[in-house]
N, C-alpha and C positions, 0 to 999 in steps of 0.2 A: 119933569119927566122928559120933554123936549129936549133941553140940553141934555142929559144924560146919556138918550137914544145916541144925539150926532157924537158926543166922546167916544160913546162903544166904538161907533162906526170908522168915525177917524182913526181909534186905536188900531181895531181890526184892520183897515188898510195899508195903517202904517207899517204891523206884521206881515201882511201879504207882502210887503213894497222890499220891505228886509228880505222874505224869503226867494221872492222873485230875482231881486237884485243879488243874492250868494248863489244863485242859477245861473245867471248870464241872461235871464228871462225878464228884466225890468223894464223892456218893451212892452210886455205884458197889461201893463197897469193900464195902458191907454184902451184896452178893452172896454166897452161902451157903459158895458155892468160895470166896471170899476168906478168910472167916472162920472156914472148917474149917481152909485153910491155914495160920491163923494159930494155930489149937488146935494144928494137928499141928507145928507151931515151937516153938511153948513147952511142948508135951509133950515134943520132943526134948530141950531148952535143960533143962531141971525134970526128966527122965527121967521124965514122969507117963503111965504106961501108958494107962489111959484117953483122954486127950486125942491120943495119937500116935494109937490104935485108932481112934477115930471118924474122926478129920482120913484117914488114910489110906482107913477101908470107904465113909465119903464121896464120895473122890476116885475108889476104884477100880466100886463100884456104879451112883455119879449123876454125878458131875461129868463123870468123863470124856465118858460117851454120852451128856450131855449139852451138851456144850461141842463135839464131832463133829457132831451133830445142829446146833447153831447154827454150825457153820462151812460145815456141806453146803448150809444151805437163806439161806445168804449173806450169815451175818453177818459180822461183822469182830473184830479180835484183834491184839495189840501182842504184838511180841517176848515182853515181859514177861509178859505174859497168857499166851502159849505156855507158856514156862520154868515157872511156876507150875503148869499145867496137867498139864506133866510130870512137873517135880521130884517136886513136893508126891505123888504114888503111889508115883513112885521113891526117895523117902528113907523112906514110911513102909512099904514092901516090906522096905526093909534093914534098917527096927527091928520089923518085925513075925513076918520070916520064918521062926523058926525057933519062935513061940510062938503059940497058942488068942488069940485078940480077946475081950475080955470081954464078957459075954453082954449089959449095959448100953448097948456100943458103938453097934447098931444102934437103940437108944431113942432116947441121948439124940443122936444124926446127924439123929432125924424130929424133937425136940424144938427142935433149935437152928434148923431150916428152918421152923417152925411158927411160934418166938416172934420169929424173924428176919422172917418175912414180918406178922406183928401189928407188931413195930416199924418195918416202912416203910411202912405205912399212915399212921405217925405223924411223921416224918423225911426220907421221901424224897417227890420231885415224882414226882406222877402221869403224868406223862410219860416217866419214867426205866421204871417198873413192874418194880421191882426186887423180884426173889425171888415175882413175880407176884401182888404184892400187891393190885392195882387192877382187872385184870381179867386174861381168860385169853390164853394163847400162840394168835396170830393163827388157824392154823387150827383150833383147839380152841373158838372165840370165840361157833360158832354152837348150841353143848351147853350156855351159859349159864353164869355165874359162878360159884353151887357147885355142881353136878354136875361140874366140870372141879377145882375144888376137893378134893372126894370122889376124884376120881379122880386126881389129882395125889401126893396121900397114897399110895393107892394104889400108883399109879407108883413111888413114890418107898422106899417101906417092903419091899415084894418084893424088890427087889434088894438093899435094905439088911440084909434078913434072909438074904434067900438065898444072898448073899454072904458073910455069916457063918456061916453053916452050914456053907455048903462049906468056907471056909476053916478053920474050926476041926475038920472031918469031917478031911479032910488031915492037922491039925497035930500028930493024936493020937500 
């Protein structure tokens, strides 16, 4: 079921990667969800615990209430961006479920968002402002670039930890 899970997921991104790329949007990809999804595929594909645990506490901590938050306040989103948004929690629920997320999990999820948003400073248009590399989320815009920085981390590392706590609290 494991391998199966990361083919979907590969597939799936492989289509986003296609449609993003007939966009002029293949910037895109390096969105943090995209490329946890693609950890949590090749940790399925590889059976590398680490890579599934991150891709999954990723998905279920930030991505999701993050990708809800940009759909409420009017973003947009392709089938495939859906499915992904889905999947990629619900395959790493079925390889995560019955064991503790290693305690690294939530490190290196703030690490890959960190060196993810340094490498689109360098890669992607300023205009894309992927992984909010360039400046801050529109109504956050007026607290200035790092203090929304600071607080991004923030944001971001609380539920990555807190999430791991609980779930590994549970798993015992």
């Amino acid at each position: 079921m494991k391998r199966a899970g990361g083919v979907i997921l590969l597939a799936l991104l492989a289509l986003l990667t296609a449609q993003k790329w007939q966009a002029g949007m293949a910037a895109e990809m390096l969105w943090v969800c995209h490329v946890t999804s693609a950890m949590l595929a090749i940790g399925l594909l590889s059976d590398t615990k680490i890579l599934i645990a991150t891709g999954f506490l990723y998905h279920i901590a930030v991505a999701i209430p993050t990708y809800l938050l940009h759909l409420a306040t009017g973003g947009d989103s392709s089938v495939v961006s859906f499915m992904l948004h889905t999947l990629t929690p619900a395959l790493g629920w079925l390889a995560c479920r019955r064991q503790q997320l290693p305690a690294a999990a939530p490190w290196l999820a703030l690490a890959t968002y960190l060196g993810l948003m340094v490498l689109c400073r360098f890669v992607t248009p300023e205009s894309m402002n992927v992984n909010l590399a360039f400046h801050p989320w529109g109504p956050l815009a007026a607290l200035g670039v790092w203090p929304v920085r600071v607080l991004n981390v923030f944001l971001m590392f609380a539920p990555l930890y807190g999430v791991w706590w609980l779930w590994n609290r549970k798993a015992k």
